[in-house]
C-alpha positions, 0 to 999 in steps of 0.5 A: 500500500501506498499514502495518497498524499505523498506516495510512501510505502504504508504497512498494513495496520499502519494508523499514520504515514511516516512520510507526510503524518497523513492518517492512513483510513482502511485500504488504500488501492495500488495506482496503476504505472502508465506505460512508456506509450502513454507516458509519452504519447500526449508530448510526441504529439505536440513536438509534431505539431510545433516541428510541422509548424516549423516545416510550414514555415520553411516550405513557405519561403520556399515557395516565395523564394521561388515564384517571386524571386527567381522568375526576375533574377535577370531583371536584377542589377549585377546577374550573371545572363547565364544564371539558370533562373527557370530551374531555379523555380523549378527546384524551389517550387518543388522543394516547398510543395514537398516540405509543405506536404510533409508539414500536413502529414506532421499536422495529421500525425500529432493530431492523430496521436493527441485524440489516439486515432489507430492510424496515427501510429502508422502516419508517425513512424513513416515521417519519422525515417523521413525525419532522420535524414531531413532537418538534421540534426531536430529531425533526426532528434524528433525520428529516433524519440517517435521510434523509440516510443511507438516503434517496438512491438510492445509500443504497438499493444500498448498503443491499441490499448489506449485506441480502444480505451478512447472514448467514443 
């Protein structure tokens, strides 16, 4: 048994808790320890939220760099004529659809695992090995603590434990 003030180990028939001198009445019923999945999911979810707030961020001036400035590099004073300005938005454009894209499947992840949805796992693990190569070194960080947390196949029971333990 264990005091519901401060936590210390009570003995049976024990009147007071030597921790905190709470008085000890009847029983007292063991708390149950939240897994590593639970422990963890709510502050995973989040750190998804903000990276993909981040990605948004980036994808955009991305975007910007490459529809606004580089269609008039060679209207600019001191550009070299052989500048490749169309490829240049091309890459650009490109780079920010992809970065964008990346930054909505973060959002959907992080929502996903904050209302314990069953694909939210699925949707986390697959950024989270896009992440371990892109945005070195606080995408690799965000990868290696989604797959430490939801990767293993204890993770996984766990996970569909709190799935089936949402409420409806």
């Amino acid at each position: 048994m264990f005091c519901d003030g401060c936590g210390t180990a009570v003995q049976s028939g024990q009147a007071f808790c030597s921790g905190c001198g709470k008085q000890i009445l009847g029983t007292i019923p063991p708390q149950p320890i939240p897994g590593r999945v639970q422990r963890h999911v709510h502050l995973l979810a989040i750190l998804w939220l903000a990276f993909s707030a981040f990605n948004t961020l980036g994808g955009l001036v991305l975007l910007i760099l490459g529809n606004v400035l580089f269609p008039h590099l060679h209207e600019m004073k001191d550009v070299p004529p052989d500048v490749p300005a169309g490829f240049l938005t091309a890459l650009f454009s490109t780079l920010g659809i992809l970065i964008l894209a990346k930054a909505a499947f973060g959002f959907l992840a992080g929502w996903g695992l904050l209302q314990k949805e069953p694909w939210a796992r699925t949707i986390a693990i697959v950024l989270a090995f896009i992440s371990l190569f892109t945005n070195i070194p606080v995408g690799t960080a965000m990868g290696v603590y989604t797959m430490w947390v939801l990767l293993p196949a204890a993770s996984e029971q766990e996970y569909a434990s709190l799935v089936a333990a949402r409420p409806a």
